[in-house]
C-alpha positions as CSV (number, residue, x, y, z in Angstrom):
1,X,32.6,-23.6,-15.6
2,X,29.9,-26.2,-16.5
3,X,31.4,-29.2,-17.5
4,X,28.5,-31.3,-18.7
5,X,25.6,-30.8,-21.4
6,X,23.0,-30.6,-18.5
7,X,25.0,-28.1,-16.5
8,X,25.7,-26.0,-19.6
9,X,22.2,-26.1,-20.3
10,X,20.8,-24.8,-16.4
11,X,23.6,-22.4,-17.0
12,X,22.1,-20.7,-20.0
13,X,18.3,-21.5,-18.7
14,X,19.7,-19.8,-14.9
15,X,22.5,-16.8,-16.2
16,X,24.1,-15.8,-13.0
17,X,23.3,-12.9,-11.6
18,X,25.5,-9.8,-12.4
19,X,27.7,-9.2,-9.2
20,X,26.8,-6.0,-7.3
21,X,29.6,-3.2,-7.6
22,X,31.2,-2.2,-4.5
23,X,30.0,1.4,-4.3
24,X,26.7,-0.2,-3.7
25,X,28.1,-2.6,-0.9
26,X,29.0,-0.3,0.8
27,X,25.3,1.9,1.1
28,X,24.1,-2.0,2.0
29,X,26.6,-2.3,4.5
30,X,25.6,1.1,6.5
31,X,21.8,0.0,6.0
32,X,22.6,-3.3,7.8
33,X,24.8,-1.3,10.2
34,X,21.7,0.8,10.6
35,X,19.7,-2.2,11.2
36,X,22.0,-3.6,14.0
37,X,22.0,-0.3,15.7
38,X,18.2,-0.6,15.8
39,X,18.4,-3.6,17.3
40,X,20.8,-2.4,19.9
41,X,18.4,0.5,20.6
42,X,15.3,-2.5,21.5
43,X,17.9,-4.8,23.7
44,X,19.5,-1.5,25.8
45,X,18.0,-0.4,28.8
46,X,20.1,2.6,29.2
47,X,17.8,5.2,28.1
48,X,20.8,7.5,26.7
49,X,22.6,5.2,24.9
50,X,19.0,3.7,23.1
51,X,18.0,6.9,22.4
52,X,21.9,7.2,20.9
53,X,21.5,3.4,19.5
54,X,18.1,4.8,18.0
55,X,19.3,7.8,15.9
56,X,22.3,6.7,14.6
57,X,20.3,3.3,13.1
58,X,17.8,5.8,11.4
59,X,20.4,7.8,9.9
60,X,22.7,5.0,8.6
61,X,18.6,3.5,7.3
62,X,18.2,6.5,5.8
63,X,21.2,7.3,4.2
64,X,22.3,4.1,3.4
65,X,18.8,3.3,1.5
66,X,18.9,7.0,-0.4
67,X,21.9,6.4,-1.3
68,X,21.6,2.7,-2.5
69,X,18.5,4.1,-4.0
70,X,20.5,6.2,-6.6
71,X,23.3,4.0,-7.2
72,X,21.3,1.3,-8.4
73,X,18.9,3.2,-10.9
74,X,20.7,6.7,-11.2
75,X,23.6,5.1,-13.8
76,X,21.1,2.9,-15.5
77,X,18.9,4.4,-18.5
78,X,15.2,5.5,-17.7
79,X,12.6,3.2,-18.2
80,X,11.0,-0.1,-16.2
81,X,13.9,-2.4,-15.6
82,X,13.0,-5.9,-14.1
83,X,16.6,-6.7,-12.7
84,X,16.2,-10.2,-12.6
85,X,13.5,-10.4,-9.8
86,X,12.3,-13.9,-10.4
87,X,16.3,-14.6,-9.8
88,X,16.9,-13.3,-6.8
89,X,15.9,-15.1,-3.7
90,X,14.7,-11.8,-2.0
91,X,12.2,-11.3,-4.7
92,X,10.9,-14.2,-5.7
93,X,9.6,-16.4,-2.3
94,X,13.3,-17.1,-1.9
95,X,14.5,-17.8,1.7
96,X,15.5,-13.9,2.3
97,X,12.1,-13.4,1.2
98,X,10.7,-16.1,4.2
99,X,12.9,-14.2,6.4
100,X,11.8,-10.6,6.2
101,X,7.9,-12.1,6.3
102,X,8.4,-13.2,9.2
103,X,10.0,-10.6,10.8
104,X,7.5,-8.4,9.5
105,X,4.5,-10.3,10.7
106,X,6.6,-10.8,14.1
107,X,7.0,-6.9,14.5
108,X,3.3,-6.8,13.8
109,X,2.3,-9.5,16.4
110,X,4.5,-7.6,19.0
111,X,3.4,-3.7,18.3
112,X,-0.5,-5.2,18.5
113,X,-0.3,-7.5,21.3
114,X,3.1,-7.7,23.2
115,X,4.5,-3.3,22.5
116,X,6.3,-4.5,26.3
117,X,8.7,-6.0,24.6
118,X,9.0,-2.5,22.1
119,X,9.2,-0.3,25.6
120,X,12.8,0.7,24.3
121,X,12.5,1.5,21.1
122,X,9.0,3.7,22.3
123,X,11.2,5.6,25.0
124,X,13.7,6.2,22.5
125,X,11.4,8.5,20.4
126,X,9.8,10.6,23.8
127,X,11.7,13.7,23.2
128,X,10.7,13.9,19.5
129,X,6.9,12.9,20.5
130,X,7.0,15.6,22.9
131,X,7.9,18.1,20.6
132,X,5.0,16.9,17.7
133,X,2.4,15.4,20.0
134,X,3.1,17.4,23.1
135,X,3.2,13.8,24.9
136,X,5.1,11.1,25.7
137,X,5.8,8.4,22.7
138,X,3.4,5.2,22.0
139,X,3.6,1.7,20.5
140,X,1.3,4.4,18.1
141,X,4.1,6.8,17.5
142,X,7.0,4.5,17.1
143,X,4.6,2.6,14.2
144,X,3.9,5.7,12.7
145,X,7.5,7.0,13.0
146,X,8.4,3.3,11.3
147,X,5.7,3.7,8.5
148,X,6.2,7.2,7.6
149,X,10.3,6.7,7.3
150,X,9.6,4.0,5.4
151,X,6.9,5.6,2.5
152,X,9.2,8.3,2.3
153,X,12.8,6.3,1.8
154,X,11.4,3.7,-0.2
155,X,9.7,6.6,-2.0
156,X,12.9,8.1,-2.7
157,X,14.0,4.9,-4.1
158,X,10.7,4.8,-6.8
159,X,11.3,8.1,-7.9
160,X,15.1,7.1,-8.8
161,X,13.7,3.9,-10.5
162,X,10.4,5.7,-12.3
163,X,12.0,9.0,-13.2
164,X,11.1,8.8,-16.7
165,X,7.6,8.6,-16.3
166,X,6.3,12.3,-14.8
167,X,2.7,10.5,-13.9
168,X,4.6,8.1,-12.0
169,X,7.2,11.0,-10.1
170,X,3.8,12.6,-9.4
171,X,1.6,10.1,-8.2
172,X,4.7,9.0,-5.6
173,X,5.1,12.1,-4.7
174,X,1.6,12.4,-4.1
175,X,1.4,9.4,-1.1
176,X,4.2,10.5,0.5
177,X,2.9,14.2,1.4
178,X,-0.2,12.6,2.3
179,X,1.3,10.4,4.7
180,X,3.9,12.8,6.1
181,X,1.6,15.2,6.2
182,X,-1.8,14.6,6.6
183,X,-1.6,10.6,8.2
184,X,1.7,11.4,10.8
185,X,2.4,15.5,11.3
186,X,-1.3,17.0,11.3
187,X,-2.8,14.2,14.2
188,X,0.2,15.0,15.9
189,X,-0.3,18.8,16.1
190,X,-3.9,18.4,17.2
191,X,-3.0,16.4,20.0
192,X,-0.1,19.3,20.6
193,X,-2.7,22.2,21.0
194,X,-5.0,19.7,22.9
195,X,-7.9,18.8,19.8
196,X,-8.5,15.0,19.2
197,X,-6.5,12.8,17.0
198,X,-7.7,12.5,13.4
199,X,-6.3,11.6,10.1
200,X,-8.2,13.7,6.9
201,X,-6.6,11.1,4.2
202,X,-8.8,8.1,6.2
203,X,-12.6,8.3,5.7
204,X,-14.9,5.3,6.6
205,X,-15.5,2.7,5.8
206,X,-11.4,2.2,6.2
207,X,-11.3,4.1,9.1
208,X,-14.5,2.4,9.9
209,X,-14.7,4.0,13.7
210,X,-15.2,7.2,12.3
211,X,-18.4,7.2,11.7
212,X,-19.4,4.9,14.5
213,X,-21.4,6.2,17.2
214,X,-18.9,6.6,20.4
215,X,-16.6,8.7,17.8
216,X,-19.3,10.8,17.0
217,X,-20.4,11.4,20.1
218,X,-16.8,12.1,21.3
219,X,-16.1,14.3,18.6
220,X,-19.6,16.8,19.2
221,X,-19.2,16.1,22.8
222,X,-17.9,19.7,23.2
223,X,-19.4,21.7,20.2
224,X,-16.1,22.4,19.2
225,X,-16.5,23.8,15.7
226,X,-13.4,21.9,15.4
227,X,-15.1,18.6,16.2
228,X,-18.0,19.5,14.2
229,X,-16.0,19.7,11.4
230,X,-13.9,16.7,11.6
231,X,-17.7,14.4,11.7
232,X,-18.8,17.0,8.7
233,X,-15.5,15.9,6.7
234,X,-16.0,12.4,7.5
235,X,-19.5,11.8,6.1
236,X,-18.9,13.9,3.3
237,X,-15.8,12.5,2.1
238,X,-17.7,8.8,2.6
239,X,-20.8,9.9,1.1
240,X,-20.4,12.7,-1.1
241,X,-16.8,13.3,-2.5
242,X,-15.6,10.0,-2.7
243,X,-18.5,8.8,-5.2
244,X,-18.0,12.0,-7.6
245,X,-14.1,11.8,-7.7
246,X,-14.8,8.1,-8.1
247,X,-17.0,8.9,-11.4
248,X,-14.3,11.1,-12.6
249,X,-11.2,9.7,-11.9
250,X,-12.2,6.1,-10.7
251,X,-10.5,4.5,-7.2
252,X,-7.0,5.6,-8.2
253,X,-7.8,9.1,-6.9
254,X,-7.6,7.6,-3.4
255,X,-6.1,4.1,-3.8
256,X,-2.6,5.3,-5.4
257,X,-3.1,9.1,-4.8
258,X,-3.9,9.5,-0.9
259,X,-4.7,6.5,1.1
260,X,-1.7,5.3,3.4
261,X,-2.3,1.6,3.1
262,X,-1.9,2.1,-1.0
263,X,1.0,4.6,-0.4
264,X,3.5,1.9,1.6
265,X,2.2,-1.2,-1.1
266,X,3.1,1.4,-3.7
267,X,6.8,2.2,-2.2
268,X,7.8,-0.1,0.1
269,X,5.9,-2.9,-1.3
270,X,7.3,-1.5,-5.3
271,X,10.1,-4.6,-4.9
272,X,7.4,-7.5,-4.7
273,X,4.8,-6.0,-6.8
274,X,5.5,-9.2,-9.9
275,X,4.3,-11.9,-6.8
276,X,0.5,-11.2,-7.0
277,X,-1.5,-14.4,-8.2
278,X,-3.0,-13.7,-11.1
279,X,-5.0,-17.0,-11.4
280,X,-8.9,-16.9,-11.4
281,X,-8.8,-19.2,-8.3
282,X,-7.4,-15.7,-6.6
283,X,-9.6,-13.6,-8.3
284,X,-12.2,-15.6,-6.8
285,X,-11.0,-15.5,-3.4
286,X,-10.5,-11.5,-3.9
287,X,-14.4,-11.0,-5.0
288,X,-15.4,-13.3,-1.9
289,X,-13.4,-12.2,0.7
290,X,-13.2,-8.4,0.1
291,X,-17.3,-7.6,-0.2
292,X,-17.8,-9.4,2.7
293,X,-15.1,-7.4,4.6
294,X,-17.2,-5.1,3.5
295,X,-20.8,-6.1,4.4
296,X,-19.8,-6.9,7.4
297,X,-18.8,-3.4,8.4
298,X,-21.6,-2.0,6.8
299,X,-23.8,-4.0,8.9
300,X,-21.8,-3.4,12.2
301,X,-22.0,0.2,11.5
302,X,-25.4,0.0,11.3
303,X,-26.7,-2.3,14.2
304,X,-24.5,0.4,16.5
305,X,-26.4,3.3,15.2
306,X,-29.4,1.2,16.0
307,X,-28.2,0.2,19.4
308,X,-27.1,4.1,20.1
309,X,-30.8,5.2,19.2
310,X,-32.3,3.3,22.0
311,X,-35.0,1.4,20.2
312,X,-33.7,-2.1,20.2
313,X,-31.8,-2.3,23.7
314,X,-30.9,-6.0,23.1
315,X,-28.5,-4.9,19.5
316,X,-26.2,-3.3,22.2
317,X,-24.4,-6.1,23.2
318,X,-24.6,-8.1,19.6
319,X,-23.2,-4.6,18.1
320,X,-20.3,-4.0,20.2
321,X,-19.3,-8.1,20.4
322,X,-19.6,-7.7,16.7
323,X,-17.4,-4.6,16.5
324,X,-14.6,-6.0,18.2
325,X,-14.7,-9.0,16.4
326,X,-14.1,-6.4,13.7
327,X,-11.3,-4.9,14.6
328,X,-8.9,-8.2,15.7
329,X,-9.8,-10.1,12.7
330,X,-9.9,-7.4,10.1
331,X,-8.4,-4.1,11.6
332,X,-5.5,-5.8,13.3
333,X,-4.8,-9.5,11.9
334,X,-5.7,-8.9,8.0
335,X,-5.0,-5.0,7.8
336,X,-1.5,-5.2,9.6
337,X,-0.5,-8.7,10.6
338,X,-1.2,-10.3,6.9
339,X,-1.8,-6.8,5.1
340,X,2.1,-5.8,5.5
341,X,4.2,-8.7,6.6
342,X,3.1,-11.2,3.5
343,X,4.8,-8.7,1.1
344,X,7.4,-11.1,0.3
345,X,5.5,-13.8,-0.2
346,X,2.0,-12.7,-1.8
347,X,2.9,-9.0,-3.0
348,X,2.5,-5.6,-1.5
349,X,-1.4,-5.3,-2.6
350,X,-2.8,-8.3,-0.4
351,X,-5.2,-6.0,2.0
352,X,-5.9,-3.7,-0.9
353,X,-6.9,-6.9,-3.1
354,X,-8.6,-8.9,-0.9
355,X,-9.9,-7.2,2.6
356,X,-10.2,-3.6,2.5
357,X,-13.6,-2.3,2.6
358,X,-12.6,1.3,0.9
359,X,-11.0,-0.5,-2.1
360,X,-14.6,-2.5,-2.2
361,X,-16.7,0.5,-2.1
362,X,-14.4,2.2,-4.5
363,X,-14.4,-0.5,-7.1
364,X,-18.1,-1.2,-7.1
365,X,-18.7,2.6,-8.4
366,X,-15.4,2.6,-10.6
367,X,-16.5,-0.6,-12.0
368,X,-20.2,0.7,-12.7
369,X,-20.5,4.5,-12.5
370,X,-17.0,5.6,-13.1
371,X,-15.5,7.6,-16.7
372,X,-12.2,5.8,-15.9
373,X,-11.0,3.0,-17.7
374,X,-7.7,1.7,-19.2
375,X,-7.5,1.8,-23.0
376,X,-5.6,-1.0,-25.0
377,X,-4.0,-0.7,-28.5
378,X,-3.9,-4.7,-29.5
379,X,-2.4,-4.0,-33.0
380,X,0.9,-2.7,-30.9
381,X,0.8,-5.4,-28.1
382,X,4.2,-7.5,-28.5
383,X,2.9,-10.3,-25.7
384,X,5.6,-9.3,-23.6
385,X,4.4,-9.4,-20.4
386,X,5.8,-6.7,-18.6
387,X,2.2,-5.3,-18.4
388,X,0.6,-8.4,-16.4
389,X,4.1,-8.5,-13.9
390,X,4.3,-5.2,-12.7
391,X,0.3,-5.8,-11.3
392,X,-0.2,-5.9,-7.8
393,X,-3.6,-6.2,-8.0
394,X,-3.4,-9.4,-9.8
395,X,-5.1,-8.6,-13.2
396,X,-3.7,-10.1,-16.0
397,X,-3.4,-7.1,-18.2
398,X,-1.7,-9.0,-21.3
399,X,-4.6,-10.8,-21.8
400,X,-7.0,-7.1,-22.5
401,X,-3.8,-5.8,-24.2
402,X,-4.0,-8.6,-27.0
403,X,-7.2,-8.2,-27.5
404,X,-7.5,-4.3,-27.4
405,X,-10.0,-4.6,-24.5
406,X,-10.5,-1.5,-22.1
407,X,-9.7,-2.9,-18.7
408,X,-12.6,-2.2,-16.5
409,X,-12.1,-4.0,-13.5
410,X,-13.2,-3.3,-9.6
411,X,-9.9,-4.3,-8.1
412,X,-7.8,-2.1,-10.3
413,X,-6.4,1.1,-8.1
414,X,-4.7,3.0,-11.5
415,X,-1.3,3.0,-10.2
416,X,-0.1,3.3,-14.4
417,X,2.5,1.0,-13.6
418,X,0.8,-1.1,-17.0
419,X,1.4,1.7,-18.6
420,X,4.9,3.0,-17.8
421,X,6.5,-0.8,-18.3
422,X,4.9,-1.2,-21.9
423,X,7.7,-0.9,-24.5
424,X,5.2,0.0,-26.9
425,X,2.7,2.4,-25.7
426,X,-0.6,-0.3,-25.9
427,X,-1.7,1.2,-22.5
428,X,-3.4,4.5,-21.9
429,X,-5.3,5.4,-18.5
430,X,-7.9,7.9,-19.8
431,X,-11.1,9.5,-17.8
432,X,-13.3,9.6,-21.1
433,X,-16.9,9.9,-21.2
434,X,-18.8,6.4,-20.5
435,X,-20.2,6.2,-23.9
436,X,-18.0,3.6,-25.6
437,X,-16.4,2.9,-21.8
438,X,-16.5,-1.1,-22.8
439,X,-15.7,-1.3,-26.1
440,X,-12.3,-2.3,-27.7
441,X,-10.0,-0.3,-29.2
442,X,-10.6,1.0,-32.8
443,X,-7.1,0.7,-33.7
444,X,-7.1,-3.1,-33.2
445,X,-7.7,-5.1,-36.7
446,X,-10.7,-7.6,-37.1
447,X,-7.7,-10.2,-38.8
448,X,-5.8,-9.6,-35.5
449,X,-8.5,-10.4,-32.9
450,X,-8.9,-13.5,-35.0
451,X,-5.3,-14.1,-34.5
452,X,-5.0,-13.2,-31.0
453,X,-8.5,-15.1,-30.0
């Protein structure tokens, strides 16, 4: 009990945080059960009782997290719920927060540069591998075991928390059959019945090697019509689809629809989404940063192609140094390194926002050629703020909302979370004609925007 003015008044300024009932202690304790069996799994070298170690921590994970998953939000009435996130330590740069970033970005460092010390935990997963890949497992596999398990549990969890909203139950679905089937099952069964590797939901310039030379070249090396096919798919997805389902549907088609990267920020990355800096000092980092990301692989692309065709022998070495350089600082450091493991501290969006070259390209022709905007009812807007919280992106939606703006911005990736956590319907995500794309609402009153402005 408080038992002076000042401690009264932190106690009403910081409520404590409801206690968690025990049903849901329990579904904890098996996913931290889960986790020690996975760490048993790394540390044996027994390969029976690793492989054991291994399986029982993925079921007691995936259990435990399903069934947490419906505990917490099944009870609870439909609708966005913030749960005190800006209380709890684990959501709000807390010291649990610090924790899991660093393990994060440590599992990174270790599965990039050190997968010895992973040998385990890979060996573990050789009789499943076999059976996909027709092969033994990789530092590859075991990441792409990890990711996929963890779109699809963490998935399960959003479609407990967003059931009301059927865009929402879609759109999650959506990423999680593109990753289980298209980013982790489908590579796996062309390397089964002996075709190369590749992942149709990854077009360049994410997947930026896919239209470099050496792939090409390894692709058409056999006339395979299958290999033909998989370079025809690639350009045209770069060049040709992804500009007209940009101009119809704007970046979200990929960005909160498809892409993999989008798909684990969107799940996984649901419980940090409030931490995005939505200062203009980010927003100017963001512009900076992410179209030079994406210049410079435009420009490596194109000094290999030039290198490959013989004419300037000397580009050869300049292209390949460059290429490289590539892939550490922006493929492997920014992309995975930075890109996951500063969820808890900077959100689950950072390599969206501020390094991916697909979410560049995507928001220069959303931005400018694109029928997709969000539309904003000022009159309705409350100035709640749920709107500008829920972004990951790090747009400041409240601010359009007041002012019935459309929001036409580059960065956004149209996940509708705006839009499902208004309590008053202010935000609609609409694929109009661009006629009248930029102007404000028609519902908003001229004595409003004077209030509001």
């Amino acid at each position: 009990m408080p038992t002076s003015p000042a401690e009264t008044s932190l106690a009403l300024a910081h409520p404590p945080l409801p206690a968690t009932p025990a049903p849901e202690k329990l579904t904890l304790a098996a996913v931290a059960l889960g986790l020690l069996a996975l760490l048993a799994a790394a540390c044996t070298a027994d390969a029976d009782r690793a492989r054991l170690s291994m399986y029982l921590a993925l079921a007691l994970l995936s259990g435990g997290t399903l069934a947490w998953a419906a505990l917490k939000f099944g009870p609870k009435p439909a609708g966005v719920q913030q749960d005190n996130l800006w209380l709890r330590a684990s959501t709000s740069r807390g010291a649990g927060a610090w924790v899991l970033g660093l393990v994060l970005t440590g599992f990174y460092v270790l599965l990039y540069w050190f997968p010895a010390y992973l040998e385990n935990l890979i060996r573990t997963l050789d009789p499943f591998s076999q059976a996909l890949r027709g092969k033994p497992s990789d530092q590859w596999f075991l990441y792409g075991t990890f990711y996929t398990l963890a779109v699809l549990l963490m998935g399960g969890r959003a479609l407990w928390k967003y059931r009301h909203s059927r865009y929402q139950l879609i759109r999650t679905g959506s990423v999680m059959f593109f990753q289980l089937g298209f980013s982790f099952l489908l590579p796996g069964l062309l390397l089964l019945f002996q075709k190369p590797e590749f992942y149709f939901s990854y077009f360049w310039p994410l997947k930026y090697d896919y239209l470099f030379p050496g792939t090409v070249s390894y692709l058409l090396r056999d006339g395979q019509a299958l290999g033909v096919f998989m370079v025809f798919w690639g350009a045209v997805m770069s060049f040709l689809a992804t500009p007209v389902l940009t101009y119809f549907y704007g970046k979200r088609w990929y960005c909160s629809w498809v892409c993999g990267c989008g798909g684990l920020a969107e799940t996984a990355g649901d419980p940090y989404r409030q931490l995005a800096d939505k200062s203009r000092a980010a927003w100017r980092w963001e512009v900076r940063i992410i179209y030079s990301v994406l210049v410079f692989i435009v420009l490596v692309t194109a000094l290999l192609w030039a290198a490959a065709s013989g004419a300037v022998p000397v580009l050869q070495p300049i292209a390949e140094g460059l290429s490289k350089t590539y892939g550490f600082v922006i493929g492997a450091v920014f992309s995975g390194v930075v890109g996951v493991g500063f969820y808890p501290i900077m959100g689950a969006r950072v390599w969206c926002r501020f390094g991916c070259p697909m979410a560049a390209y995507l928001g220069l022709l959303q931005k400018h050629f694109s029928r997709f905007r969000i539309s904003t009812n000022g009159a309705q807007c409350i100035s709640c703020g749920n709107c500008s919280n829920v972004c990951e992106m790090g747009i400041d939606v409240k601010q359009y909302a007041q002012r019935g703006e459309p929001i036409i911005r580059a960065s956004c990736v149209g996940c509708g979370m705006c839009s499902t956590a208004c309590p008053r319907g202010v935000l609609n995500l609409e694929n109009g004609p661009r006629e009248g794309r930029y102007q404000a609402s028609p519902l908003i009153h001229s004595d409003s925007l004077q209030i509001l402005s």
